[in-house]
PLY file of the C-alpha trace (Angstrom):
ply
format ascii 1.0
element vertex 75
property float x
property float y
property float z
element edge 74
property int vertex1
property int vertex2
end_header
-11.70 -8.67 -18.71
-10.49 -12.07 -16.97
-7.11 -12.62 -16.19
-5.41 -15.44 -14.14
-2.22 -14.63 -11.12
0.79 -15.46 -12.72
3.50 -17.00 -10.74
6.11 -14.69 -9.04
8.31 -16.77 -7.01
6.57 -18.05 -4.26
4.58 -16.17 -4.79
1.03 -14.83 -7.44
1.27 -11.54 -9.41
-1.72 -9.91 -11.25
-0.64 -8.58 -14.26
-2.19 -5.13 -15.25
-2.61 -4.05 -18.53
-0.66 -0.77 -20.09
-4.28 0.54 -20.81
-5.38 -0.13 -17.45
-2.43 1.58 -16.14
-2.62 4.54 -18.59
-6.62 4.94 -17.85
-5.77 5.56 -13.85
-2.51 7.81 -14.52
-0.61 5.14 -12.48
3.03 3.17 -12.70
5.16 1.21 -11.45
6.11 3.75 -8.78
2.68 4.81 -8.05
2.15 3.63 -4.29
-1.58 1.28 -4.22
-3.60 0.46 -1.61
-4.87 -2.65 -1.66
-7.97 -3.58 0.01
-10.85 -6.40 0.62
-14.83 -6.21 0.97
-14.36 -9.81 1.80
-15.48 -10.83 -1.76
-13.45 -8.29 -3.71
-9.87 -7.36 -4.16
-9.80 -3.43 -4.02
-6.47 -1.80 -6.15
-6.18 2.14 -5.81
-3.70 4.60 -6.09
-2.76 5.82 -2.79
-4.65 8.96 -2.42
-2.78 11.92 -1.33
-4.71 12.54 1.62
-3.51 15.20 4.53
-5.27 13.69 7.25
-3.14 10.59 6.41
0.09 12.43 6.20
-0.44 14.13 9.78
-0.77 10.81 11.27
2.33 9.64 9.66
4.00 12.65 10.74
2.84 12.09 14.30
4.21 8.53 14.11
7.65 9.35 12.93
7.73 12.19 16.30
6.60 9.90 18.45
9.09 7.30 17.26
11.51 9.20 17.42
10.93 10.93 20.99
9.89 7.51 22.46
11.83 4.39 20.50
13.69 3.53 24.05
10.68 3.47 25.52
9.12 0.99 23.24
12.29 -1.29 22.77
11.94 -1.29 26.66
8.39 -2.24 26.98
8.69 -4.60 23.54
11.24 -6.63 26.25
0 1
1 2
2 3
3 4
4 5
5 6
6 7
7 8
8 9
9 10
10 11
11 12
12 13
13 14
14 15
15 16
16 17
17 18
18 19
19 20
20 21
21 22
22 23
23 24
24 25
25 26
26 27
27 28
28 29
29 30
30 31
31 32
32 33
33 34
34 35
35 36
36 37
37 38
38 39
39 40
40 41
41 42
42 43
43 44
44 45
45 46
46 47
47 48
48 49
49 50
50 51
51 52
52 53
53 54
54 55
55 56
56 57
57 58
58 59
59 60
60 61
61 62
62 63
63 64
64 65
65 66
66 67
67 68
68 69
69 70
70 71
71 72
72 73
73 74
């Protein structure tokens, strides 16, 4: 299948077909990742993943217990 970015703005927009969409259970709310091999653009659905979830956990803590900190240091 070739398709051609469409123009969003100022900016492009790759338009994915329903079938497409339907094939990898995703839509319009489905978070993506979206990647580069440095030849290829790379579209997935955001895997659930644990490990990744931790870490986000971890940053929200450590946000929270240490945001004065940072602003500090950011100054």
């Amino acid at each position: 299948m070739v398709k051609k970015l469409t123009r969003h703005g100022n900016s492009s927009a790759l338009v994915i077909d329903r079938a497409i969409l339907d094939l990898l259970k995703i839509d319009q709310d489905t978070p993506l990742e979206i990647s580069t091999d440095g030849r290829r653009l790379i579209v997935e659905p955001l895997a659930d993943n644990p490990r990744r979830k931790r870490f986000e956990q971890a940053m929200e803590k450590t946000h929270r217990r240490f945001s004065k900190v940072f602003k500090k240091l950011a100054e």
